[in-house]
N, C-alpha and C positions, 0 to 999 in steps of 0.2 A: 236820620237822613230820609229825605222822601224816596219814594220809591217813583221811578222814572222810566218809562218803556221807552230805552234810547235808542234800539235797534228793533225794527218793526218782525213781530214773530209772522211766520210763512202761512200761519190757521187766517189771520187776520188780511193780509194779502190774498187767500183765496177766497174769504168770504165777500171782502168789497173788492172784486177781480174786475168789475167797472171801471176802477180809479186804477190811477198808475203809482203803483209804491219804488218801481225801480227799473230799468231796462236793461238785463240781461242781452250779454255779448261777449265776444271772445277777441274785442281787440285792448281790450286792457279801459276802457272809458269808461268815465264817472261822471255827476253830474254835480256840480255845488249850487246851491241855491240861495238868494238872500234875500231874506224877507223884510216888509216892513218899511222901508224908505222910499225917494230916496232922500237922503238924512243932509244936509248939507254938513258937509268936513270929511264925516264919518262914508259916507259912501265914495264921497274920491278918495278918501285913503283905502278906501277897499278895492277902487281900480285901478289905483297903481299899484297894492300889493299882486294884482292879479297879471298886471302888465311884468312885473318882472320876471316873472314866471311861465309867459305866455298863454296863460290859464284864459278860456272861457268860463262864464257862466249866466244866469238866468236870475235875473231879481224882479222878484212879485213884488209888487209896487201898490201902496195905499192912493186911491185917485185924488184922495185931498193933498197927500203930499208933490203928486206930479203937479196937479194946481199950481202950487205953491214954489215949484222948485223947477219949472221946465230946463232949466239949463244943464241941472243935473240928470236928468230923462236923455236930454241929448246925448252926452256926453257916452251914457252907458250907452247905446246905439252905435255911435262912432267909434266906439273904442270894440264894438265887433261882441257885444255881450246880448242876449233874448230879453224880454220883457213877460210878465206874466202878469193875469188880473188879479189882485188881492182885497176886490171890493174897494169902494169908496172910502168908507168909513171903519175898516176895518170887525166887520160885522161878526160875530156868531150867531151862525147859522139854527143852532137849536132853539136859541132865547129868540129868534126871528123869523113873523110870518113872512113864507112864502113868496109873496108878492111884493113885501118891503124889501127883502135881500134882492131877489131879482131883479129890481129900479136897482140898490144900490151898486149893483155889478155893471149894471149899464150905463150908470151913471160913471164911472169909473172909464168905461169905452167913451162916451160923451167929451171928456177932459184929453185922454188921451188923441181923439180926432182932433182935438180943437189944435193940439201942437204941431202936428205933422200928417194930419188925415191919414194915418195907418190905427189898425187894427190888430190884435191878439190873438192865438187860440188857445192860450194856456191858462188856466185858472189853479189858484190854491185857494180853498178855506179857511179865511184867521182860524185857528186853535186845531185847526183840523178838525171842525167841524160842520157838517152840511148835512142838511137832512135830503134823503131820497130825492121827494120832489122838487126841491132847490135843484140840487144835481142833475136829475134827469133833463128839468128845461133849458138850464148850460150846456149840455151835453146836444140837445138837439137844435140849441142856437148855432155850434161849432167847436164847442170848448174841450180839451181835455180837462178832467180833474188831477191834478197834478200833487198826490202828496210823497213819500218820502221812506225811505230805507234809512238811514238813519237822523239821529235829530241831535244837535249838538248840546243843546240846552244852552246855549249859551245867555240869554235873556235870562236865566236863573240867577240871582244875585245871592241867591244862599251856597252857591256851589264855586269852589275856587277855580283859577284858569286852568288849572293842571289836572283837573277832575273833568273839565269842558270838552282839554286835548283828549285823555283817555276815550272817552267817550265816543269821540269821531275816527282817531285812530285805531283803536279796537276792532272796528265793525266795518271798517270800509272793504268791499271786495268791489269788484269789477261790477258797475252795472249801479251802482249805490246812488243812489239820489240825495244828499246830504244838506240840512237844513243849516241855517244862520243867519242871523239879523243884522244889516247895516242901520241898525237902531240906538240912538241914548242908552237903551236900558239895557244892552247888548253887549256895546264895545268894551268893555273893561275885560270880558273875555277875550271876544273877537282877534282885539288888537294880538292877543300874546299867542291868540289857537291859530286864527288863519294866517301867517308867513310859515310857522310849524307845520301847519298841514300843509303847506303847497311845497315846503322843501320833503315832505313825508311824499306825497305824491309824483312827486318828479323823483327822488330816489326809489321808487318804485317801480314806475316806467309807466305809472297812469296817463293816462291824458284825462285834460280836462273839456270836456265841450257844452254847448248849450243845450237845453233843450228845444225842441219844436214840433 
């Protein structure tokens, strides 16, 4: 089995204490996040699973696929869910200088003005990767860096759904910022974790909200 940091250890949240791995609080709030999309099918079935539930949440969005997909952009907006920058192209930041990742992020802002002349201030990293200076110039444009308290793995297709659930149920406490993909290479988990996790969370007494 691979070895998987599915729950981000507390050494690594105080070393990149710049970025936000979770937001601690005592009213019982979590944050779910979906990256990746939005995916046409796959993400409205992801907001209706979220409507039945009353659940908020936040999906970092690739800027070719809002291109490609504005009605699904909207939809998340109207139905009372956050947006978050996930680059254009889905870049990693390590294999990318500097200068090209930061077009591509803006390029990403570009796409999204063109739909609704609004703007973001939430950024994730593809792979959760960004190098310093990437970050620090997002950071002084407006951005949060927004990575994650837990990560479901679900995109993993070596890993069964029941190993996906575990993995997000185990580790959620108050305050968790919880990754997942409304993506193709995703759903196979997806479908069978997130309705479990949101009946896991509502028998809890979580709530679900966005970030901002």
């Amino acid at each position: 089995m691979k070895l998987r940091w599915i729950k981000t250890h507390w050494l690594i949240k105080k070393i990149f204490s710049n970025y936000i791995w979770d937001i601690p609080n005592n009213e019982n709030k979590v944050y779910l996040t979906f990256d990746d999309g939005p995916t046409p099918e796959i993400t409205n079935w992801t907001l209706n699973e979220l409507q039945k539930y009353e659940a908020k949440a936040t999906f970092f969005c690739i800027g070719d696929n809002l291109r490609k997909y504005p009605e699904i952009y909207k939809e998340i907006i109207q139905k009372g869910h956050a947006i978050g920058n996930h680059t254009f192209n889905h870049l990693n930041g390590w294999k990318t200088n500097t200068q090209t990742y930061i077009e591509n992020a803006n390029l990403f802002e570009t796409e999204l003005n063109k739909i609704d002349k609004s703007t973001c201030n939430l950024f994730r990293p593809p792979y959760g990767k960004i190098k310093s200076s990437q970050a620090n110039i997002l950071k002084k444009s407006g951005y949060k860096i927004i990575m994650w308290d837990v990560l479901s793995a679900d995109y993993d297709q070596t890993i069964s759904p029941q190993e996906c659930l575990e993995n997000v149920l185990k580790n959620i406490n108050s305050g968790s910022i919880i990754v997942f993909h409304d993506s193709i290479k995703g759903f196979k988990n997806l479908e069978f974790v997130l309705p479990r996790t949101l009946e896991f969370i509502k028998n809890r007494g979580y709530i679900c909200e966005v970030l901002n």
